[in-house]
C-alpha positions in Angstrom: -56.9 -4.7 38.9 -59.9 -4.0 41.2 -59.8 -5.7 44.3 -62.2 -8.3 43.2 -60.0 -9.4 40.9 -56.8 -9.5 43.2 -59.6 -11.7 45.3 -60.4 -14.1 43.1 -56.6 -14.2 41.8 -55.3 -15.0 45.3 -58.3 -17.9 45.5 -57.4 -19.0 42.3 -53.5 -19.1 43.6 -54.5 -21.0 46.7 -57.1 -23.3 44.6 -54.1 -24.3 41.9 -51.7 -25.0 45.3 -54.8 -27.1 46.9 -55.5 -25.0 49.8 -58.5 -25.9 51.5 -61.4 -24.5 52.9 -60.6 -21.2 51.1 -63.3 -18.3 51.8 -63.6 -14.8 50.4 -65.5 -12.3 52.4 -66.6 -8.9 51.6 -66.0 -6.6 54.3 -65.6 -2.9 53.0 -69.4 -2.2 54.7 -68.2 -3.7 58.4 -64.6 -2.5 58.4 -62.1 0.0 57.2 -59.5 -2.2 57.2 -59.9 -3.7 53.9 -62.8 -4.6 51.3 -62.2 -8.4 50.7 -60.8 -11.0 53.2 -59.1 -14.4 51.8 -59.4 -17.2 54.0 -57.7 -20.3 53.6 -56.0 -23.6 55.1 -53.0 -25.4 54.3 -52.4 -28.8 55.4 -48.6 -28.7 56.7 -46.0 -25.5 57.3 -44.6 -26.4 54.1 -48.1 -26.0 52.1 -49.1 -23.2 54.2 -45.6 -21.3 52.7 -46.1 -22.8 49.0 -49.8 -21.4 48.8 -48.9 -18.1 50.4 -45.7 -17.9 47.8 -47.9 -18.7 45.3 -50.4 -15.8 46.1 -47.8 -13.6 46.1 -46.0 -15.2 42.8 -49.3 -14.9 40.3 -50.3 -11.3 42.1 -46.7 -9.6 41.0 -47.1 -11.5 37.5 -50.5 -9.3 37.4 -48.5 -6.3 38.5 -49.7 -6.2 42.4 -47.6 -5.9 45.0 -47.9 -6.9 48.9 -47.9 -3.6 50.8 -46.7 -5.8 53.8 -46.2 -9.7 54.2 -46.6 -11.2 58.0 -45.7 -14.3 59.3 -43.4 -15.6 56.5 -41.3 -17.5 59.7 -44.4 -19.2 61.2 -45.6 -22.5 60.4 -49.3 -21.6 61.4 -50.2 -18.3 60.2 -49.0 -16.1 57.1 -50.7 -13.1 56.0 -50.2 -10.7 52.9 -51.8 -7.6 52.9 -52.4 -6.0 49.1 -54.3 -3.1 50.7 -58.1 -3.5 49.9 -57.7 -7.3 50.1 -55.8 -9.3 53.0 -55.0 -12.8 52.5 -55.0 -14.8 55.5 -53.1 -18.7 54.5 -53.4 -20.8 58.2 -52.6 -23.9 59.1 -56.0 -26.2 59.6 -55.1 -26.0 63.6 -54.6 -22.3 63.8 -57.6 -22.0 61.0 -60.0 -23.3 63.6 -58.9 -21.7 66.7 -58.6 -18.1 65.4 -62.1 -18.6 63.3 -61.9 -15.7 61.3 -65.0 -16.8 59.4 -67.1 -16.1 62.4 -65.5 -12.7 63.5 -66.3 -11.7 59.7 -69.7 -12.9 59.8 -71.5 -9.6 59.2 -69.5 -9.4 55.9 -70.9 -11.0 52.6 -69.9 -14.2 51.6 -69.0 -14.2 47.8 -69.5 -17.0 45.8 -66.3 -18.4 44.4 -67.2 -22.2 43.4 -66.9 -21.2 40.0 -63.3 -20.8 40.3 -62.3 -23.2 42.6 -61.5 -26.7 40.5 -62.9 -30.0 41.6 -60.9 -32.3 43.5 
């Protein structure tokens, strides 16, 4: 898979789980560290942990494997790093205070409403 399709997988994961305010930034041209961000909310510790298992459930069923998983023990912040694309599942709290949106700004925002289902 190219990591626009381990991208839009992971949304699709955190969509079908009813994540919310979920975001996928391109950010190969402003940092090294990866070239797409996932960006998404849960609404309790329990959601955040069923999204993020989800992510990680439908991305080994499409043969990808988290390099590393973080946070698996917090109820705020979980994140699981595939390499060239770095989910990031938060709670809404700790969603707003780290703001990860804004520090990725200079990234590209990628349009994913055609995935994302209607509530």
């Amino acid at each position: 898979m190219t990591s626009l399709e381990i991208a839009k997988e992971a949304v699709r994961a955190i969509d079908s789980k009813k994540g919310s305010k979920i975001n996928l930034i391109k950010v190969d041209s402003v940092s090294v560290l990866a070239d797409y961000f996932v960006i998404a909310a849960g609404s309790s510790s329990t959601q955040v942990k069923a999204i993020a298992d989800e992510v990680e459930y439908r991305l080994k069923q499409a043969g990808e494997n988290a390099s590393h998983i973080e946070g698996h023990r917090s109820d705020t912040w979980i994140l699981l790093d595939y390499i060239d694309v770095i989910v990031h599942v938060f709670s809404e709290d700790a969603r707003e205070y780290y703001d990860l949106d804004r520090m990725w700004a200079d990234g590209e925002i990628v349009d994913i409403s055609d995935i994302l289902t209607e509530d």
